[in-house]
C-alpha positions as CSV (number, residue, x, y, z in Angstrom):
1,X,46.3,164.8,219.8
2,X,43.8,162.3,218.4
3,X,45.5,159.2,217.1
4,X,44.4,157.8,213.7
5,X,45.0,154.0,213.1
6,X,44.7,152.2,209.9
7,X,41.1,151.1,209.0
8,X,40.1,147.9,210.4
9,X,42.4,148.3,213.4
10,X,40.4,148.1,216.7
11,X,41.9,150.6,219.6
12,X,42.9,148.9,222.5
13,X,41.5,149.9,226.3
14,X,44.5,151.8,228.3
15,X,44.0,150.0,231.1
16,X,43.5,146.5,229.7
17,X,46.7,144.8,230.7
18,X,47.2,141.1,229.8
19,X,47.9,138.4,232.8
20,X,51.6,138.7,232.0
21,X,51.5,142.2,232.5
22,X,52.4,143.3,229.1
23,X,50.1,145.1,226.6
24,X,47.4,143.0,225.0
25,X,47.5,141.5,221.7
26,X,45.6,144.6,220.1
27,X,47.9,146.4,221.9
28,X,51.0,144.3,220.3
29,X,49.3,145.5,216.8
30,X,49.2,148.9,217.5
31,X,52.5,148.6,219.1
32,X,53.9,146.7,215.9
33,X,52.9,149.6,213.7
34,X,53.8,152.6,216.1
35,X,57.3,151.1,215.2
36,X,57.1,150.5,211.7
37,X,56.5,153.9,211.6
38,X,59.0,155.3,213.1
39,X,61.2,152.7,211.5
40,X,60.1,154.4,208.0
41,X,60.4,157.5,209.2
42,X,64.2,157.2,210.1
43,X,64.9,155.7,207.0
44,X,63.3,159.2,205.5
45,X,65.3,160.9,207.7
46,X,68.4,159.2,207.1
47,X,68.0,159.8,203.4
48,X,67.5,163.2,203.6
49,X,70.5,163.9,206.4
50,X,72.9,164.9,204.0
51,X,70.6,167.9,201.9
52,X,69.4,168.9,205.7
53,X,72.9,168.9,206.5
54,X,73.5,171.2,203.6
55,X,71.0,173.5,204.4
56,X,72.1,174.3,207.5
57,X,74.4,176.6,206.1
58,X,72.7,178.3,203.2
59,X,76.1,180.3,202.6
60,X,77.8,178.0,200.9
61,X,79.4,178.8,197.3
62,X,80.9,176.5,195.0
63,X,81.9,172.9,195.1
64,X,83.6,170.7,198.1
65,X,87.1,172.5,198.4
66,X,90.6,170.8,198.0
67,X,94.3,171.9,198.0
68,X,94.6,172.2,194.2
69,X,91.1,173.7,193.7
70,X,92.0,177.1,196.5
71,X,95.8,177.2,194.9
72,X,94.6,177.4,191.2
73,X,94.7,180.6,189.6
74,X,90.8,180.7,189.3
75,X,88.0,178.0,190.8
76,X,84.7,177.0,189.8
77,X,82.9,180.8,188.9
78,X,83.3,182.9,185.6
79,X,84.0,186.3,186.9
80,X,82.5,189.6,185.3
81,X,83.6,193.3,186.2
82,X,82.3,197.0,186.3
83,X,84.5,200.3,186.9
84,X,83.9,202.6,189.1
85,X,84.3,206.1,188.6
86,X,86.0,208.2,191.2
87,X,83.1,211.2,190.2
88,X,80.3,209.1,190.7
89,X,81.1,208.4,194.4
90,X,82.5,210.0,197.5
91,X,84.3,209.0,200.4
92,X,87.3,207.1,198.5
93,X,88.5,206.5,195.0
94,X,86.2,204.6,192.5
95,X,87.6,201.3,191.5
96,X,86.6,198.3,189.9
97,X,84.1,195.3,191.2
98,X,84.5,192.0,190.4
99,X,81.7,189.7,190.3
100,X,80.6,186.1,189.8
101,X,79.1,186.4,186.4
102,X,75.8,183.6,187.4
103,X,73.4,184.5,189.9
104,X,72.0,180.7,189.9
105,X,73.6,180.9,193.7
106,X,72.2,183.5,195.0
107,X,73.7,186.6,196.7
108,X,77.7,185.9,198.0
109,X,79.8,187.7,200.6
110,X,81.9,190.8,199.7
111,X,85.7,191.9,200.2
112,X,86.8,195.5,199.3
113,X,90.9,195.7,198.9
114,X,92.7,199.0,199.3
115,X,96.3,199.8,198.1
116,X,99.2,200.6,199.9
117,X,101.3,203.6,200.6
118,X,101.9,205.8,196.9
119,X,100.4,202.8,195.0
120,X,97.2,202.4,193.0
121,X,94.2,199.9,192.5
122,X,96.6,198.5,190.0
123,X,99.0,196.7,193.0
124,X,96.4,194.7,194.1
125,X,93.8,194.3,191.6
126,X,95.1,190.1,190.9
127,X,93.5,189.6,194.5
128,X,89.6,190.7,192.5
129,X,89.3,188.0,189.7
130,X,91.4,185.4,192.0
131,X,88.8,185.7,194.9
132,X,85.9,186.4,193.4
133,X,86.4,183.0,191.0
134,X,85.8,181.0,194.2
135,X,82.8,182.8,194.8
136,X,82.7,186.6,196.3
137,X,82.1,190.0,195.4
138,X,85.5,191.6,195.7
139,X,85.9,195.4,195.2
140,X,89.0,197.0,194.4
141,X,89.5,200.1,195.1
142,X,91.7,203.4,194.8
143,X,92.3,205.9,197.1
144,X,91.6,209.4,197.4
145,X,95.2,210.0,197.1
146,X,98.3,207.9,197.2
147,X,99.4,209.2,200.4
148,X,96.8,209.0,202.9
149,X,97.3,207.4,205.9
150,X,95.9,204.4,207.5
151,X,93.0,206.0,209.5
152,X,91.8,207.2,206.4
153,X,92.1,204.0,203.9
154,X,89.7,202.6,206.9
155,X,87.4,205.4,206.6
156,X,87.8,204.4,202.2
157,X,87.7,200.9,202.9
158,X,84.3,201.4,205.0
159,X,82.5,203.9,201.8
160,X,83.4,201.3,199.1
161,X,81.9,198.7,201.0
162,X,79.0,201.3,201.7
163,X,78.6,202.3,198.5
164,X,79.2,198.3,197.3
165,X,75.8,197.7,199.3
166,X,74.0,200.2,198.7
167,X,74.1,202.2,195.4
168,X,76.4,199.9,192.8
169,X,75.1,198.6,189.8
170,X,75.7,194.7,191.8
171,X,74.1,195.5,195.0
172,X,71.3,193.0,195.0
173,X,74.1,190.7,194.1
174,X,75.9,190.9,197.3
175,X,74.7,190.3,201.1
176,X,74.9,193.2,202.9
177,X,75.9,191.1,206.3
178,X,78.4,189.6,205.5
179,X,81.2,191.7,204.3
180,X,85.0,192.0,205.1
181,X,88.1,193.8,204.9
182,X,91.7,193.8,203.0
183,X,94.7,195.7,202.0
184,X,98.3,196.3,201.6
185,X,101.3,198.2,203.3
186,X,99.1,200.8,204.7
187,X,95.7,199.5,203.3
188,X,96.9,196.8,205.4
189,X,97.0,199.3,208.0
190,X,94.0,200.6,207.6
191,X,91.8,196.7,207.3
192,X,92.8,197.2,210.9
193,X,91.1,200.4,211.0
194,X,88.1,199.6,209.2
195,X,87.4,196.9,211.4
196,X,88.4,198.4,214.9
197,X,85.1,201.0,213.4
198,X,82.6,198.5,212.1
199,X,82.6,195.3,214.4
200,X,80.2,193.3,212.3
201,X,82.8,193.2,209.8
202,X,83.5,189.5,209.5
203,X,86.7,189.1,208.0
204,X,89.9,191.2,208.2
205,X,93.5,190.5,206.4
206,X,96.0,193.0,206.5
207,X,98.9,192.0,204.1
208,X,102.7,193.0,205.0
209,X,100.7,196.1,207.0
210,X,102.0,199.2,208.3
211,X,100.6,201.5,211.3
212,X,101.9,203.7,213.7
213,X,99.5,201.6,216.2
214,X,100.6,198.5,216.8
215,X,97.8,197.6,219.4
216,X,94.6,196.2,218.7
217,X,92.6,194.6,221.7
218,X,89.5,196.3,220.4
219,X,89.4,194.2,217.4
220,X,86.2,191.6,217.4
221,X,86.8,190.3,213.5
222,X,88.6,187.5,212.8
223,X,91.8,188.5,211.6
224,X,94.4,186.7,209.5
225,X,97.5,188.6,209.4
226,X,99.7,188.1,206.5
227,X,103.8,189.6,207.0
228,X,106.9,188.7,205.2
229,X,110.1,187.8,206.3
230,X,111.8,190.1,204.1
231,X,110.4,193.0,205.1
232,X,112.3,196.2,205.5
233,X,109.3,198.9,205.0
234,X,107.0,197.2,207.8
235,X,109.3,194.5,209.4
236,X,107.2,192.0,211.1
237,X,109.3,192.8,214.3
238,X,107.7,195.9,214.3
239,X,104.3,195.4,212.3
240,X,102.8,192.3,211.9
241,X,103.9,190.6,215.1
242,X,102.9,193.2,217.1
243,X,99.3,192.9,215.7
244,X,98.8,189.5,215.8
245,X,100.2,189.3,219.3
246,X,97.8,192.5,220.4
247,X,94.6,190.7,219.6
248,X,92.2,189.3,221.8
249,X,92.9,185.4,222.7
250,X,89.7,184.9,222.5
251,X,89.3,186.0,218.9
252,X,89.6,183.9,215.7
253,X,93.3,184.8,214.3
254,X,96.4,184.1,212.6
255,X,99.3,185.1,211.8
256,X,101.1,183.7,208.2
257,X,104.5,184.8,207.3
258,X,105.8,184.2,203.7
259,X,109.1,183.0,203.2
260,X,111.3,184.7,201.1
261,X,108.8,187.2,200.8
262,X,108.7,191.2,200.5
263,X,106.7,193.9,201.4
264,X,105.7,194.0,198.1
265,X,105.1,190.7,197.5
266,X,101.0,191.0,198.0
267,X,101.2,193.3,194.6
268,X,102.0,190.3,192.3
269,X,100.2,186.9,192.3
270,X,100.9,184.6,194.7
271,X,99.6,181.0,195.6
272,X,100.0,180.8,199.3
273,X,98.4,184.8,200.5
274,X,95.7,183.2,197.9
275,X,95.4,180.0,199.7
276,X,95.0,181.0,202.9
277,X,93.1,184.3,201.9
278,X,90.7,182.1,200.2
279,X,90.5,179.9,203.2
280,X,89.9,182.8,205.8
281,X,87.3,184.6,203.6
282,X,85.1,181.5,203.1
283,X,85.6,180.3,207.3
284,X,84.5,183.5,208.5
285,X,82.2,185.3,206.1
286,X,80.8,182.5,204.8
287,X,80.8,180.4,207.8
288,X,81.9,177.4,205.6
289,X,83.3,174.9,207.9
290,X,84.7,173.0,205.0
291,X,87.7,175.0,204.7
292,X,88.5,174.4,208.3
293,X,91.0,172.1,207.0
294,X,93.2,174.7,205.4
295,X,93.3,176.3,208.5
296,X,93.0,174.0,211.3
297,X,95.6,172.4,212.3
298,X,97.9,175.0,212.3
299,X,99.9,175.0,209.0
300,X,103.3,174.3,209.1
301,X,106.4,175.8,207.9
302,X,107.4,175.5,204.4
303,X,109.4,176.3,201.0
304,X,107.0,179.5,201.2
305,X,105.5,179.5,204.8
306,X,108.2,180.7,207.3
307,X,106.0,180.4,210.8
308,X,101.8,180.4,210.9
309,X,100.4,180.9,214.3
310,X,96.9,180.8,215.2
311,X,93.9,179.6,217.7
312,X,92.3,176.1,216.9
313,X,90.2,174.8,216.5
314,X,88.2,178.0,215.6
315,X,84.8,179.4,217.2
316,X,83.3,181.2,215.1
């Protein structure tokens, strides 16, 4: 590449060496302002580390996150909503989507929540403005009937999201690759499901789950499973434990059990499945390294955390 010096600066000859064996005195010059330059140019550099640094992850939402601002009952984004009709779609229940009223930010991630066994939209619908307030798209939904089963509040979980992405009045609003999962009981269940179906999930939390499989090697979402130590519909002997412990080791995962806690617990507000639902969702789906601290290291036992396990530091 041709080399441009400043005018009145006289090139030196490559092979002129002085006596010493060291560049000439035109080659000093030349020399001298090669490394003002680059000087300069770190300084620029330096200056501009921290917006470049920003920029390497365009997903992130919302301000620099601390322990008060992911335990308050709403963060830094007004949330709007829509309903849903159960006419206008197929595959599950209608529901309602909640959504970040501004789109100064762009498009966000998005979460569809099913109910558990017998229940309604109504059991977890909380989890929508709560979410969505720290910046998602958070769709909850109903099923086609109370009673269906796990494998088919996947199948629901998997439509809403499709329809979510594709046909609702907030589609351009949300970015179609980077979606995840959640539910109680056995919408818990049936997270599972959804993402044992659809890999490029990127987030999956099953709260105080149920499912007559308890294995789940297949999984490749990272998985935060959330049981309660009061559990007598899906014990976490039976449930919970047995998921978390069935995962791959090399997969992104933990398991948080609430103390003191119910298996209905997830169908009323609660600070800590917010916390570290908040946490999870922003890690993995947003790739936000910032609320790495929330997660790693391991959280430990509590006045409302009865054991966490988990893989740290994570790799995803």
């Amino acid at each position: 590449m041709q080399q441009h010096l400043p005018s009145g600066t006289i090139p030196p000859h490559p092979s002129r060496p002085s006596r010493s064996g060291g560049f000439t005195g035109r080659s000093r010059t030349l020399t001298g302002l090669v490394t003002a330059a680059a000087a300069t140019a770190g300084l620029l550099l330096t200056g501009l580390a921290p917006g470049a640094q920003a920029a390497d992850n365009p997903y992130e939402r919302g301000p620099a996150p601390t322990n008060a601002s992911i335990e308050a009952s709403r963060g830094s984004y007004a949330v709007s909503q829509t309903s849903v009709s159960s006419l206008l779609v197929s595959g599950f229940g209608g529901g309602t989507i909640h959504y970040p009223t501004s789109t100064a930010d762009g498009t966000f991630g998005a979460v569809v929540i099913s109910p558990g066994f017998t229940a309604y939209e109504s059991s977890i619908a909380w989890l929508g403005p709560r979410l969505v307030s720290q910046g998602f798209v958070v769709f909850t939904i109903d099923t086609n009937t109370t009673l269906d089963q796990p494998d088919s509040r996947g199948r629901q979980l998997l439509a809403a999201l499709d329809y979510l992405t594709q046909r609702s009045s907030v589609r351009t609003r949300v970015d179609a690759g980077r979606l995840g999962v959640m539910g109680h009981s056995m919408g818990g269940g049936g997270s599972l499901e959804a993402a044992k179906s659809r890999t490029s999930l990127k987030a999956a939390i099953p709260l105080t789950g149920w499912n007559t499989d308890k294995t789940w090697p297949e999984l490749r979402t990272p998985t935060l499973v959330v049981g309660a130590d009061g559990d007598s519909i899906a014990p976490v002997a039976t449930h919970s434990k047995p998921f978390y412990s069935s995962l791959p080791g090399s997969l992104d995962k933990a398991y948080l059990e609430l103390r003191g806690a119910s298996h209905f617990t997830p169908n009323t507000s609660n600070t800590t499945i917010a916390k570290y639902s908040i946490s999870w969702l922003k890690r993995f789906i947003d790739n936000d390294t910032r609320y790495e601290q929330f997660l790693c290291p391991l959280p430990q036992p509590s006045l409302t955390i009865a054991e966490y396990r988990g893989n740290c530091p994570h790799t995803a």
